[in-house]
Structures are given as structure tokens and as C-alpha cells.
VEXZATOR-439899 format. One record per residue (C-alpha): residue number from 1; residue in one letter; z, y, x. Coordinates in pm, whole numbers, plus 50000, padded with zeros to 5 digits. Example, Ala and Ser with C-alpha at 12.3 -4.5 7.8 and 13.67 -1.06 7.14 Angstrom:
<atoms>
num: 1 | residu: a | zz: 50780 | yy: 49550 | xx: 51230
num: 2 | residu: s | zz: 50714 | yy: 49894 | xx: 51367
</atoms>
This chain:
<atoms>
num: 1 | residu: x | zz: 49612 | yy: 47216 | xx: 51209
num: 2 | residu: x | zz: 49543 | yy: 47580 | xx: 51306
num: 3 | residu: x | zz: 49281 | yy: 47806 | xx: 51126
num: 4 | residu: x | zz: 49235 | yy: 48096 | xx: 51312
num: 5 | residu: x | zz: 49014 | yy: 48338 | xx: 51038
num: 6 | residu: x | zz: 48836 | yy: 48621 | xx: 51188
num: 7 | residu: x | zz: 48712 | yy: 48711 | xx: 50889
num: 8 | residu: x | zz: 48848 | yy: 48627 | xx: 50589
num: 9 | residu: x | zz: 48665 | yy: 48923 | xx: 50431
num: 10 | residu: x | zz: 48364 | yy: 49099 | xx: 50552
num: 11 | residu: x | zz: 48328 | yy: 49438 | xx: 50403
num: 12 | residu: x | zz: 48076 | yy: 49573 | xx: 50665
num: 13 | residu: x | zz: 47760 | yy: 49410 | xx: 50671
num: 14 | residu: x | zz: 47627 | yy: 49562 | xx: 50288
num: 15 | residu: x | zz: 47580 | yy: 49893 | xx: 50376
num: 16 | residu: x | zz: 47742 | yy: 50154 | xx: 50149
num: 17 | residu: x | zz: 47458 | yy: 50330 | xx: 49965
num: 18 | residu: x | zz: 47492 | yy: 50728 | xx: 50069
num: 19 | residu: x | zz: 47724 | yy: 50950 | xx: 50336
num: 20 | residu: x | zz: 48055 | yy: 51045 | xx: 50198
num: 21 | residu: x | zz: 48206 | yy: 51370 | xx: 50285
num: 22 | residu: x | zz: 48590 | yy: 51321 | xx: 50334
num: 23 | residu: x | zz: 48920 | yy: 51538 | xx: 50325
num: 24 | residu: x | zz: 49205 | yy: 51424 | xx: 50424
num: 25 | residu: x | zz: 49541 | yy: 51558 | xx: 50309
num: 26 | residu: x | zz: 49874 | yy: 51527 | xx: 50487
num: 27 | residu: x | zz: 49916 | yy: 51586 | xx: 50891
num: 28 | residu: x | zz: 50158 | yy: 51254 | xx: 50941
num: 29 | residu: x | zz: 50014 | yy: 50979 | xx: 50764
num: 30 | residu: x | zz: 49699 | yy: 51168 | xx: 50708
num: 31 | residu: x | zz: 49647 | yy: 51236 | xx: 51097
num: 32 | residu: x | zz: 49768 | yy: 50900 | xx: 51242
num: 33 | residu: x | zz: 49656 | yy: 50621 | xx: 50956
num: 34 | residu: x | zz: 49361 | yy: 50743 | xx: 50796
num: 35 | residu: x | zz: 49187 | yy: 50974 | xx: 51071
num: 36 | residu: x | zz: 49079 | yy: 50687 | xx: 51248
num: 37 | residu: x | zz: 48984 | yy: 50483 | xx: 51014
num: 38 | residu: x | zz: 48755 | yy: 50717 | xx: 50826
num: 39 | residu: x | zz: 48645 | yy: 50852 | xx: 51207
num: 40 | residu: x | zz: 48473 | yy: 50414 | xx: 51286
num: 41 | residu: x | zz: 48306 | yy: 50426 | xx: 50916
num: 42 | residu: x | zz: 47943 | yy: 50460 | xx: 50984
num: 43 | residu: x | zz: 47896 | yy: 50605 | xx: 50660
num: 44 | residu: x | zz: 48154 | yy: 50870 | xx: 50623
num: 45 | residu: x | zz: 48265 | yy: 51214 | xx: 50773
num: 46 | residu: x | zz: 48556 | yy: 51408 | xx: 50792
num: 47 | residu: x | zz: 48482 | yy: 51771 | xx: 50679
num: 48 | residu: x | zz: 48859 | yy: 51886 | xx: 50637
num: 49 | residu: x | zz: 49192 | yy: 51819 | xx: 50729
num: 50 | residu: x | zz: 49475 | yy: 51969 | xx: 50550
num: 51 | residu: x | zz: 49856 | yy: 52045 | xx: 50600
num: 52 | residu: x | zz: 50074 | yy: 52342 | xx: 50592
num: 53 | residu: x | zz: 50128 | yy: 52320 | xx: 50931
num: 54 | residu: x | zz: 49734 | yy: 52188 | xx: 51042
num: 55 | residu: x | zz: 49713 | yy: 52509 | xx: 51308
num: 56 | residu: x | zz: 50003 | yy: 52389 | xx: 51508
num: 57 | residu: x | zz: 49782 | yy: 52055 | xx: 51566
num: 58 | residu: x | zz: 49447 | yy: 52238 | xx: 51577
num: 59 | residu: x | zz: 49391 | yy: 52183 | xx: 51955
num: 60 | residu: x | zz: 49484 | yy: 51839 | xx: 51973
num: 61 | residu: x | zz: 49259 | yy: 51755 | xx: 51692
num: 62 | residu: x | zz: 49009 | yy: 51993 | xx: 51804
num: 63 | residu: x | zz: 48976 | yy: 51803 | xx: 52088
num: 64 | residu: x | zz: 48855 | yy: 51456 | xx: 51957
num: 65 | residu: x | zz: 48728 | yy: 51549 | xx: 51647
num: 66 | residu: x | zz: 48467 | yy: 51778 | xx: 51495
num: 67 | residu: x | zz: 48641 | yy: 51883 | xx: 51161
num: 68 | residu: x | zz: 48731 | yy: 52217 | xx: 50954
num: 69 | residu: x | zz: 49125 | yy: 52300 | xx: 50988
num: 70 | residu: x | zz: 49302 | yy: 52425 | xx: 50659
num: 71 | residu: x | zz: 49629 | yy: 52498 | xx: 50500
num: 72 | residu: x | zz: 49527 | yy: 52538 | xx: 50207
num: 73 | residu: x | zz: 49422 | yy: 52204 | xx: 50005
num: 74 | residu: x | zz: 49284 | yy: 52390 | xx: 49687
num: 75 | residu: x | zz: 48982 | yy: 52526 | xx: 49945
num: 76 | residu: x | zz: 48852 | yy: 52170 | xx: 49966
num: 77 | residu: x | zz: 48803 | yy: 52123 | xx: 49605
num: 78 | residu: x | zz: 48587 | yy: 52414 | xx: 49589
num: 79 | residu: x | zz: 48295 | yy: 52265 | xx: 49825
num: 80 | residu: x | zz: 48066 | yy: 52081 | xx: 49647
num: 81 | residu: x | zz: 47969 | yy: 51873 | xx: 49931
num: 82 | residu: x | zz: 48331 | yy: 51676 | xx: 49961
num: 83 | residu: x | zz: 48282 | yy: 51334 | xx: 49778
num: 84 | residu: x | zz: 48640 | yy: 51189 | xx: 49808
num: 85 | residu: x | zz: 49008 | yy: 51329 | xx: 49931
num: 86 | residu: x | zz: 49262 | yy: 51119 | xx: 50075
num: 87 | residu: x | zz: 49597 | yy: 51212 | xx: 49983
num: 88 | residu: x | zz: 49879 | yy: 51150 | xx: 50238
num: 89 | residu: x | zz: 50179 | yy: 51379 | xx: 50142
num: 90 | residu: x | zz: 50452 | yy: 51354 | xx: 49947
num: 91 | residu: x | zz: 50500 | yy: 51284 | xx: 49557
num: 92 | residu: x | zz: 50567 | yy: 51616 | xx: 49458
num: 93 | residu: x | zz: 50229 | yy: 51777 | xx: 49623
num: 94 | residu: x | zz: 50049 | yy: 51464 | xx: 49557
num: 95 | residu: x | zz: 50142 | yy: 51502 | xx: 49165
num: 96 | residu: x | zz: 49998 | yy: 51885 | xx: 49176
num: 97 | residu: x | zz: 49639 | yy: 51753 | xx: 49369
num: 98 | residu: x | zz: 49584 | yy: 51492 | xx: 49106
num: 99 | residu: x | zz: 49636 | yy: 51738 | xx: 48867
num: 100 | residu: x | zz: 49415 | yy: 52039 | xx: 48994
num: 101 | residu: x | zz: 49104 | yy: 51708 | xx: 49032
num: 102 | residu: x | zz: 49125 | yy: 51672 | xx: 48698
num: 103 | residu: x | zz: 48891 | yy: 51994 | xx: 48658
num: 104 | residu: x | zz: 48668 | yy: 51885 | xx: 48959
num: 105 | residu: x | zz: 48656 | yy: 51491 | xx: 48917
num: 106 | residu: x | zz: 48661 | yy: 51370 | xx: 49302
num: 107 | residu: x | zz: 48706 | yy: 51091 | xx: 49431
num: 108 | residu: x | zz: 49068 | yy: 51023 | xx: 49500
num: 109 | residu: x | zz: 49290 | yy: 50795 | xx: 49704
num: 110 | residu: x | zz: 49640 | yy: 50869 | xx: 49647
num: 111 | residu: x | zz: 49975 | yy: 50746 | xx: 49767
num: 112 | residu: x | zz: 50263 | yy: 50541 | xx: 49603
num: 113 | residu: x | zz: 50474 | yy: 50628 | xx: 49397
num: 114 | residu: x | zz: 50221 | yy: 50810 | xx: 49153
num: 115 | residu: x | zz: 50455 | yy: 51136 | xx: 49071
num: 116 | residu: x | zz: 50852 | yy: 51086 | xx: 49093
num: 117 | residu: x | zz: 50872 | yy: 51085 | xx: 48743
num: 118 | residu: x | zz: 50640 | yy: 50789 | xx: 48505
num: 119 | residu: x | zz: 50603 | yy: 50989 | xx: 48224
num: 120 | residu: x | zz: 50378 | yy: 51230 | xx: 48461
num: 121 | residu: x | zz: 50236 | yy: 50924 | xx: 48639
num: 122 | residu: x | zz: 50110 | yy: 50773 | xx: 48313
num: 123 | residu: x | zz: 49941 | yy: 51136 | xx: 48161
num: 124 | residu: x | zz: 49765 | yy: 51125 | xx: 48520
num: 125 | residu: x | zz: 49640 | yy: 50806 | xx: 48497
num: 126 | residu: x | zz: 49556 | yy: 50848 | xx: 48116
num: 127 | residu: x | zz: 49354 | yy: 51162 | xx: 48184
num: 128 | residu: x | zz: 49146 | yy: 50989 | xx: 48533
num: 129 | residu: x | zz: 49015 | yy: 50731 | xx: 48265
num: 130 | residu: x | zz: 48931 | yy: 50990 | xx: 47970
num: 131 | residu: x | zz: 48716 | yy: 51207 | xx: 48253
num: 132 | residu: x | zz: 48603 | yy: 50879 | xx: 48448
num: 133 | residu: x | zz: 48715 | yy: 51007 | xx: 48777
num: 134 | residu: x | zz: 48699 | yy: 50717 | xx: 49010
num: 135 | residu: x | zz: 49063 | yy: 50687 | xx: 49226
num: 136 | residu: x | zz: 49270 | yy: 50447 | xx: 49429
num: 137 | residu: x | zz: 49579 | yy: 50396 | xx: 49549
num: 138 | residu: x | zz: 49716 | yy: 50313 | xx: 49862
num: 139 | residu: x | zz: 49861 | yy: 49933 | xx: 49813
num: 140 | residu: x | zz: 49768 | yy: 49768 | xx: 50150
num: 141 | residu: x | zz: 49901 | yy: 49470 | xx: 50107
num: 142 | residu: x | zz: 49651 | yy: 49385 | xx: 49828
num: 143 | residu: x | zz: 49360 | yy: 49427 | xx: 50130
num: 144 | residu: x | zz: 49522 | yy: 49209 | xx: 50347
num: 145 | residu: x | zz: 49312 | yy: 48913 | xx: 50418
num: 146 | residu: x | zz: 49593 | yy: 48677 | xx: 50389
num: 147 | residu: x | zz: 49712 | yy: 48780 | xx: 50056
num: 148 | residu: x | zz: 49355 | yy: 48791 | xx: 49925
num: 149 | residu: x | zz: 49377 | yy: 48386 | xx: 50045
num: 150 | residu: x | zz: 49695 | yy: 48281 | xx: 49925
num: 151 | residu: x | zz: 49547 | yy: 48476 | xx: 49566
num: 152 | residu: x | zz: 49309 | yy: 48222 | xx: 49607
num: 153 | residu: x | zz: 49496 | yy: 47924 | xx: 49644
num: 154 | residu: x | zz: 49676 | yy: 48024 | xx: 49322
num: 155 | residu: x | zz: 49364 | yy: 48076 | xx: 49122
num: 156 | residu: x | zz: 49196 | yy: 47750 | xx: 49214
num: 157 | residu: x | zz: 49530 | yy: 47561 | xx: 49178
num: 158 | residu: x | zz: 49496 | yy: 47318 | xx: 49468
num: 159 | residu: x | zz: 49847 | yy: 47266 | xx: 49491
num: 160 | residu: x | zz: 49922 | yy: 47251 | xx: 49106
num: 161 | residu: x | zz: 50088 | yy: 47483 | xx: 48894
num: 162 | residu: x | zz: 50339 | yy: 47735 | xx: 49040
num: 163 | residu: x | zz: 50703 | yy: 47658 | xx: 48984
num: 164 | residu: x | zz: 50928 | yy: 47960 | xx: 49154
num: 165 | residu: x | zz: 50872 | yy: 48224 | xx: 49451
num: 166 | residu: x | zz: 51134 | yy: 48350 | xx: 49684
num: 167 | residu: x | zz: 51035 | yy: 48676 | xx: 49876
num: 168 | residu: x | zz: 51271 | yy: 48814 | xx: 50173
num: 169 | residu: x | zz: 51196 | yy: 49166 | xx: 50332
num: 170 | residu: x | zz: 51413 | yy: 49343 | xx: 50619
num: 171 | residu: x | zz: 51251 | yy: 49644 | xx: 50616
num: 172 | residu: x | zz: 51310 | yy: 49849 | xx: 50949
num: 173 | residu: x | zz: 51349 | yy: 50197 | xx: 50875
num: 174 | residu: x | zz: 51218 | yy: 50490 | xx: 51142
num: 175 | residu: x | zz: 51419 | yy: 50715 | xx: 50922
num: 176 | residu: x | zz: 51743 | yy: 50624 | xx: 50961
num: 177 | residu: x | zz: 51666 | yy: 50496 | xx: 51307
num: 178 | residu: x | zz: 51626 | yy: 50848 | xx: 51363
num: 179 | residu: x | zz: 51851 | yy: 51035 | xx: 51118
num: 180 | residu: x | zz: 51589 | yy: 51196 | xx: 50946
num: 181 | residu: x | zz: 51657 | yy: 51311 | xx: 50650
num: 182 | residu: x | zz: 51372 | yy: 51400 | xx: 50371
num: 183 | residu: x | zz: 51178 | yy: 51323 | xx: 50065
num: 184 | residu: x | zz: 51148 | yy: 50933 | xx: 50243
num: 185 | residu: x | zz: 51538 | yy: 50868 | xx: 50164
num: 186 | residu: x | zz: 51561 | yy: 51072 | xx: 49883
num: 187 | residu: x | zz: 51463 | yy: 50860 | xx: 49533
num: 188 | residu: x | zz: 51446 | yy: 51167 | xx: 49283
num: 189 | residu: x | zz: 51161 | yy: 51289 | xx: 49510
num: 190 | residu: x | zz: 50968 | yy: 50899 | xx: 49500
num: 191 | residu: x | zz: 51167 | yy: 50775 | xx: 49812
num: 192 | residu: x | zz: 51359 | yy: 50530 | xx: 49906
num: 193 | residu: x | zz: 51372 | yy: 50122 | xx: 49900
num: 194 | residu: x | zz: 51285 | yy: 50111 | xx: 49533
num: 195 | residu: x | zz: 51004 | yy: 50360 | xx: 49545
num: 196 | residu: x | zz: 50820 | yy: 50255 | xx: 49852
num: 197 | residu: x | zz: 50912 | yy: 49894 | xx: 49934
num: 198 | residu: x | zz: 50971 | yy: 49737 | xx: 49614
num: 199 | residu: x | zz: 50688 | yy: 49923 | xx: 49458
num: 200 | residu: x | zz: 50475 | yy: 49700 | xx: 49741
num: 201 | residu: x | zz: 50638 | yy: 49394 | xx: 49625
num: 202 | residu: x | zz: 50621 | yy: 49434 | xx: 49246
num: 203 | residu: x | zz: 50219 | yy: 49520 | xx: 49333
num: 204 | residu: x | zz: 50159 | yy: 49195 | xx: 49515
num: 205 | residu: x | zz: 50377 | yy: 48995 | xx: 49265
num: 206 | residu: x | zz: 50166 | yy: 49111 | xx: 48951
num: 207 | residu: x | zz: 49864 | yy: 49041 | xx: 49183
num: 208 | residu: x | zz: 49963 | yy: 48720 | xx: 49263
num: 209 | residu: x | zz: 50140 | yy: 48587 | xx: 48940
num: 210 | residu: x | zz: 50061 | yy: 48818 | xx: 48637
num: 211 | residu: x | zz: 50251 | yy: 49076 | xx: 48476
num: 212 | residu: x | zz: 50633 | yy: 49085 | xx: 48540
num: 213 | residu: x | zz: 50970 | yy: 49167 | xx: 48361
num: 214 | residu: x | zz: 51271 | yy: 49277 | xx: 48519
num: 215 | residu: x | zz: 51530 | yy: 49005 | xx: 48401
num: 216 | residu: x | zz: 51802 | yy: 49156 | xx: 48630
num: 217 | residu: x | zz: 51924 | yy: 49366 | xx: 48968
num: 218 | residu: x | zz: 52161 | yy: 49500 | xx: 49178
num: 219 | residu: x | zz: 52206 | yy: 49720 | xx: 49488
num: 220 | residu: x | zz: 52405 | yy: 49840 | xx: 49749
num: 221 | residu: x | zz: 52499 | yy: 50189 | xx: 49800
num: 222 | residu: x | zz: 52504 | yy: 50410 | xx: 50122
num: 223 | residu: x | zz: 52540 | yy: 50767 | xx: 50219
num: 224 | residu: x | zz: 52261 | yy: 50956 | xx: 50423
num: 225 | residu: x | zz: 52345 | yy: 51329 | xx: 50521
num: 226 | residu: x | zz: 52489 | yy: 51339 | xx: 50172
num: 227 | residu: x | zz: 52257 | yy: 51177 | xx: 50012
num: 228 | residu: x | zz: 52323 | yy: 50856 | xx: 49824
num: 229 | residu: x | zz: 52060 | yy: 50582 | xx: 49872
num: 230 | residu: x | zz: 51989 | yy: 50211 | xx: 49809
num: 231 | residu: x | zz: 51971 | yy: 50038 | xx: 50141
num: 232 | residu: x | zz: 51939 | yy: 49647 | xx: 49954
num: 233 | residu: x | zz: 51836 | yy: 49566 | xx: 49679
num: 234 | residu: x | zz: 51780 | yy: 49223 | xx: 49507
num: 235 | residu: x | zz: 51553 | yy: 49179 | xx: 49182
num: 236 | residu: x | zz: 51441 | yy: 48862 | xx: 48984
num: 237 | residu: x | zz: 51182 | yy: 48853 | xx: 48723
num: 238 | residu: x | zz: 50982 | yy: 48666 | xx: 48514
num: 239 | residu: x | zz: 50661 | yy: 48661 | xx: 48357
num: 240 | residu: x | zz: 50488 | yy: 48480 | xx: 48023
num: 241 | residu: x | zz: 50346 | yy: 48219 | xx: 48216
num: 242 | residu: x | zz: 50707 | yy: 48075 | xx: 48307
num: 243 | residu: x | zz: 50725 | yy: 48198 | xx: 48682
num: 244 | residu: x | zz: 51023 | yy: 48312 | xx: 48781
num: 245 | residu: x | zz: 51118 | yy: 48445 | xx: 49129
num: 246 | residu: x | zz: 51382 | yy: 48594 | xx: 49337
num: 247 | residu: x | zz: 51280 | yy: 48922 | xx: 49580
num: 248 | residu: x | zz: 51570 | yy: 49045 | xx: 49859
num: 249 | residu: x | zz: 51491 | yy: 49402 | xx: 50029
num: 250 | residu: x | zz: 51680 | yy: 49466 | xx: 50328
num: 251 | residu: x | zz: 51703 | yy: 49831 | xx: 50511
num: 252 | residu: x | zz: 51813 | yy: 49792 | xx: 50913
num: 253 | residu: x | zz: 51794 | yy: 50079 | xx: 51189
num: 254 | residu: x | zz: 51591 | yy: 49867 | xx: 51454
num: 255 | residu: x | zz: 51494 | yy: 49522 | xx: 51574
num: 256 | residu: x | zz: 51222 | yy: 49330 | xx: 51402
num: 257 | residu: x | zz: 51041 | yy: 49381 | xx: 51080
num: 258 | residu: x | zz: 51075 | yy: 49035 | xx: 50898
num: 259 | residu: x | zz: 50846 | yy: 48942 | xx: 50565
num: 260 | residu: x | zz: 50868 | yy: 48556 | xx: 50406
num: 261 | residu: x | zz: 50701 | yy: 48504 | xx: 50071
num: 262 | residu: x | zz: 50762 | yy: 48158 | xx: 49980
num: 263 | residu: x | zz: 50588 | yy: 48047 | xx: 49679
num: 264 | residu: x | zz: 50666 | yy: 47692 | xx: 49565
num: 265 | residu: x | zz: 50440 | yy: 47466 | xx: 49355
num: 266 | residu: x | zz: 50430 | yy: 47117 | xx: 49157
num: 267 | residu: x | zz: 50284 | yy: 47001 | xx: 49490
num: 268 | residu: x | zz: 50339 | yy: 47171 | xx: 49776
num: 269 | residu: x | zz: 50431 | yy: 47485 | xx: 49845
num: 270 | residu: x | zz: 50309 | yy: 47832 | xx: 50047
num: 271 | residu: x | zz: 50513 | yy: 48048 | xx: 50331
num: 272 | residu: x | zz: 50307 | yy: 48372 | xx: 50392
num: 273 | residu: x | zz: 50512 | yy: 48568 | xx: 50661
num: 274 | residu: x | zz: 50573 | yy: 48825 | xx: 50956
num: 275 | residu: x | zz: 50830 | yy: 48872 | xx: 51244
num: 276 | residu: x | zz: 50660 | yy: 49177 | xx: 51409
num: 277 | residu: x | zz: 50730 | yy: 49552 | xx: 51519
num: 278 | residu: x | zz: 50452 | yy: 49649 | xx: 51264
num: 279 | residu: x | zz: 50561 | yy: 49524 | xx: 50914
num: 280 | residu: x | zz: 50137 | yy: 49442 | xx: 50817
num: 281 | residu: x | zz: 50058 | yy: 49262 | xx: 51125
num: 282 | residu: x | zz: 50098 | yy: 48898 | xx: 51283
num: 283 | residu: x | zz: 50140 | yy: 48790 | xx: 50940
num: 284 | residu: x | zz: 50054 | yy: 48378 | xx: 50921
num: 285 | residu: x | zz: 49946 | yy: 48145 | xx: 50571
num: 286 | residu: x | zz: 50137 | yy: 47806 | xx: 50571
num: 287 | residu: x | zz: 50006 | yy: 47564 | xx: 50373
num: 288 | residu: x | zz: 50163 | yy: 47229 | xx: 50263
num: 289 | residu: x | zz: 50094 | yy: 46971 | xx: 50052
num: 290 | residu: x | zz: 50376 | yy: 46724 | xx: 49977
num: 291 | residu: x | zz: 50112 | yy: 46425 | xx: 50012
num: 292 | residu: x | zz: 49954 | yy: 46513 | xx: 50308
num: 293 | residu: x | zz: 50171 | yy: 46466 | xx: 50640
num: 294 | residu: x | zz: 49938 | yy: 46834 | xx: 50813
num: 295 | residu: x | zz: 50008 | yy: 47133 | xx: 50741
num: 296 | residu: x | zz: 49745 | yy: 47398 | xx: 50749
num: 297 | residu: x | zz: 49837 | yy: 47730 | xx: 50933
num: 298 | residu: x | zz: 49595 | yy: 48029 | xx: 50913
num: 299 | residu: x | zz: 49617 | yy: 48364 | xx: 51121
num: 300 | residu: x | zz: 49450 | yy: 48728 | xx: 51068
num: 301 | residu: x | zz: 49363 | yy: 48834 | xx: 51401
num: 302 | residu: x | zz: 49455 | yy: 49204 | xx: 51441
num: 303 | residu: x | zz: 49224 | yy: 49474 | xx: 51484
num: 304 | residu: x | zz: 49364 | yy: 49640 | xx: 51858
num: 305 | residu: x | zz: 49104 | yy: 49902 | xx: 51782
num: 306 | residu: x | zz: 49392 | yy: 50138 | xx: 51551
num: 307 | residu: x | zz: 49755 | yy: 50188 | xx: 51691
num: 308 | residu: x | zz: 49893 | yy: 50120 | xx: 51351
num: 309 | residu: x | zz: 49836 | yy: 49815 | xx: 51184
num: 310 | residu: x | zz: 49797 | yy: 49998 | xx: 50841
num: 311 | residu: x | zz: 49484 | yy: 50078 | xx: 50903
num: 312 | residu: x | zz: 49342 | yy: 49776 | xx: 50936
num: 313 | residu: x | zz: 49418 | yy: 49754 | xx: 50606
num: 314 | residu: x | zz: 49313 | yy: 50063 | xx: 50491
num: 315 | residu: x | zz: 48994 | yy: 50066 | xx: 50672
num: 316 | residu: x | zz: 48927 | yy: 49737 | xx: 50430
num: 317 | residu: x | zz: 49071 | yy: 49960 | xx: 50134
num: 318 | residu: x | zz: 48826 | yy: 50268 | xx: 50176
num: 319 | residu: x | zz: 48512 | yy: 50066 | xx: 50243
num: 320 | residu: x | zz: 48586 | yy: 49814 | xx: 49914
num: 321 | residu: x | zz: 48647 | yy: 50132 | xx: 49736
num: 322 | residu: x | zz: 48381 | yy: 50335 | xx: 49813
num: 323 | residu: x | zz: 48144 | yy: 50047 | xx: 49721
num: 324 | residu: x | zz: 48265 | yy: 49910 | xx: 49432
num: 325 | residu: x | zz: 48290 | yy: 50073 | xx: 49131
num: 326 | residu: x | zz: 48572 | yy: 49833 | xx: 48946
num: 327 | residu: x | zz: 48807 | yy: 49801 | xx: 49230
num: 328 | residu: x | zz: 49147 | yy: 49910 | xx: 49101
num: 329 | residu: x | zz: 49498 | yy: 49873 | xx: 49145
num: 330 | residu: x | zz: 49637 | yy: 50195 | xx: 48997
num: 331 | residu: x | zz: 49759 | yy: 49995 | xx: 48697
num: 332 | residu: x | zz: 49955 | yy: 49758 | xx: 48961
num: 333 | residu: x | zz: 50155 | yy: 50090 | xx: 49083
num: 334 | residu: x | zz: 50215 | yy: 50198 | xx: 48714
num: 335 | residu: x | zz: 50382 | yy: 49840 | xx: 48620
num: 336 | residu: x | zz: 50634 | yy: 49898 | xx: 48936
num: 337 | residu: x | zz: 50690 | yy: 50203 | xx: 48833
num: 338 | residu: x | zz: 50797 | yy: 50088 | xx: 48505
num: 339 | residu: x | zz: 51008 | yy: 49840 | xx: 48636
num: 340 | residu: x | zz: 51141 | yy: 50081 | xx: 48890
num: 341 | residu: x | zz: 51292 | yy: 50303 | xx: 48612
num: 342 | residu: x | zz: 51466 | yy: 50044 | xx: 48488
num: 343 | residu: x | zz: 51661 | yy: 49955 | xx: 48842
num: 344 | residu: x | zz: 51942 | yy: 50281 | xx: 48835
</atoms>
């Protein structure tokens, strides 16, 4: 039986109650992921884009947008008008931006990992709640229409209680593909497999199963342009409610991106999983049920509309956030980033 679900989640039909003024920081991520997205929301507008290096881009972006250029990110905070900044730059720059908006109390969406140290990531965090500043972070998995299902199927407990989960990830990395070496492969500066793919899994687990424990690890080494980096890593963990599972992170050069999340229960069991050149897209839900001779197979249909299938995701991030005022998964990063000290 096939489900196709063309919208799981509809996040577009309540309008969002004012324009938002937007700034975007960071000329990769910043240009290529969120541009677009914030570009089809009827109810925001780009005002700024910002990178050290924005002028080099300024006629390209010139072109198709109508925006204000700057290098300098600490301009933006000072007009009034800006109701939210996106932050798409590294750890180290992100750390001092979260920082300076503790005087001027944006809106923020921010980046994982926090800072690339937790003991700065928890004093940010701490302060955001004392001043109320309303922020986000960038977990995309926990908007994808599929996961917000299979959270579903574990909250109503149609197929029992959960026994074990097995979760397999070859990760295909553009960096080594093409020897780049920067802050990416580099851990100390919140790179690397355990900083930005494990901190998605460790998200999506705690979403999915309740707080976690690190129970025990290990890793392969390798050597990048002298730098030393995990390229696999296997975890498995446990929680108070019994669940145990088993997670596998695998880095390649090329070839396909590959995602299984297996999640067995007392009576049936869930595969959620990808074979795709873009690691968030042509995901599919299996469901079975050990009594029932069908299985159920649901699809997301992707959004052609954006080049990269992140935002899809984070087109369903910024709208959810900029209309709700509880939605919040900044304690999900700080939990992986507790666990993530512990993996050395």
C-alpha cells in the first residue's frame, strides 16, 4: 500500500500576523539555503546580506534581488526595523553574534554546533531565556514531514512499546571530495562527524525517544592536510525509559548519500530512509505490523522549487518559527553537545 503525502504539514495557509524584516548572515549557506527560502515567504523581506566577502557577489545578487550589501554584521543590529537574523557562518563568528544580540534581543536562528566549546553554549542559552529573546536553531531534520510522522507513530503507540533502534548514516562529504580543508573538518572549531552529523542524530533521537546517555563509543582516525579527524564513528545509548539503540556514521568521498533509521517495536517495526544525492530528500516511512500481511509505505514529495533540498526544510523551519512562540529545539542541540564532549 502506497501513501503518497503531499502534505503532511501545512504551515502556509494561517497567515503569519506582521512583515518580518530579515538579515541573513553567511555568503555560502546563507546565499544558497536560506536566500530562497526567505525570498517565496509572502510575509518576509530580506533587508541585508552579510559576509566578509558580500562585494565580490554584489552583482550576482544584485541582479535577482533587491537587498542592502554589507561586511560588516554589527551594522544590522543597529536598524531598528530588522526583526530576525539568520546566522549561517561558522561557530566561532556565530558564538560572537549571539553574544553582541544579547544587548539588542532579535530574533535569532543560529547554526549547529552552538559555540565550539559547551560551557559558552550553555551561558548563551542561559542568558536568551533570562532576556526572553526568542531563537532557533537550525535542526532540519526535526521539520521534516516524515520524522514529524514516525514521532507520531511513537506517541500514539500503534505498534506497541518500542524495543531497540538501529540508525546507519554514510554521510558523503563535499569536503574531502574536494580537499578542502577548513573549520568543516576541523572539530576544535565545531566541525567534523561528531559536531555536525551526530549532533543531527542525537537531535532526532531525543526527539523521537527522550533524553539519552552515552553508554559507549568509538572511532576511527584519519589525517586531512594535517589535520586529524573522525571519519566513523559508532555510538549506543540509552535512555530511562529502557530504549536502547545503536547509531553508525560513515564519511565517503562520493557516490550516494544513504540514511536507514530502523526503529523496532513489540509489534512491528519502522524503516525511515534515503538513498539520494541530497542527504534530506527521497526519504520514504515503512510501516509494518507483524499481524498484518501490508505494509504501509509513505513518501514526501520534494519541493523542485529550491536546488537544495535543505530548504525545503528550512522554509518549514522559519515559517513554524516565526509563528509560534514555543517552538524550540535549542535544548535538543545542547543535550548533543553534552554527549559530544564526552566522545574524545
Amino acid at each position: 500500500m502506497l501513501i503518497v503525502n503531499k502534505n503532511l504539514i501545512d504551515l502556509y495557509e494561517k497567515p503569519m500576523n506582521k512583515n518580518f524584516d530579515v538579515a541573513i548572515v553567511g555568503s555560502n549557506f546563507g546565499l544558497n539555503g536560506y536566500l530562497p527560502v526567505i525570498n517565496n515567504l509572502k510575509n518576509c523581506k530580506i533587508k541585508y546580506i552579510c559576509s566578509p566577502n558580500i562585494h565580490s557577489k554584489s552583482k550576482k545578487i544584485k541582479k535577482n534581488y533587491d537587498v542592502n550589501l554589507t561586511n560588516n554584521w554589527r551594522k544590522i543590529f543597529e536598524d531598528k526595523f530588522v526583526d530576525l537574523i539568520i546566522c549561517a557562518v561558522p561557530p566561532k563568528v556565530q558564538e560572537k553574534i549571539l553574544i553582541f544580540n544579547l544587548r539588542y534581543k532579535k530574533k535569532i536562528i543560529f547554526e549547529k554546533p552552538i559555540t565550539s566549546n559547551l560551557n559558552n553554549s550553555l551561558s548563551i542559552v542561559k542568558s536568551m531565556k533570562r532576556l526572553k529573546i526568542k531563537g532557533q536553531i537550525n535542526l532540519i531534520f526535526l521539520n521534516h514531514p516524515l520524522f514529524l510522522e514516525t514521532k507520531k507513530i511513537i506517541r500514539n503507540k500503534s505498534l506497541g512499546k518500542i524495543l531497540n533502534y538501529e540508525i546507519y548514516w554514510n554521510f558523503v562529504s563535499q569536503d574531502l571530495n574536494n580537499k578542502v580543508k577548513s573549520w568543516k573538518t576541523d572539530e576544535a572549531k565545531g566541525g567534523g562527524i561528531k559536531n555536525i552529523f551526530l549532533t543531527h542524530v542525537l537531535t532526532y533521537c531525543e526527539y523521537f525517544f527522550g533524553k539519552n546517555r552515552l553508554i559507549r563509543h568509538k572511532f576511527k582516525l584519519t589525517k586531512f592536510k594535517k589535520i586529524k579527524y573522525k571519519n566513523n564513528i559508532e555510538c549506543h545509548l540509552s535512555n530511562p525509559k529502557a530504549v536502547s539503540g545503536k547509531i553508525k556514521i560513515f564519511t565517503k568521498k562520493n557516490g550516494f548519500q544513504e540514511h536507514v533509521i530502523k526503529i523496532y517495536f513489540e509489534k512491528g517495526y519502522i524503516n525511515l530512509s534515503t538513498k539520494s544525492k541530497d542527504w534530506t530528500r527521497n526519504f520514504k516511512l515503512k510501516i509494518k505490523k507483524y499481524d498484518s500481511k501490508k505494509n504501509i509505505i509513505k513518501k514526501n514529495l520534494n519541493n523542485r522549487d529550491y536546488k537544495d533540498g535543505r530548504s525545503e526544510l528550512i522554509n518549514l523551519l522559519i515559517a513554524n518559527f516565526l509563528k509560534k512562540s514555543n517552538y524550540n529545539h535549542i535544548n535538543y542541540c545542547l543535550n548533543a553537545e553534552k554527549i559530544n564532549k564526552n566522545i574524545n
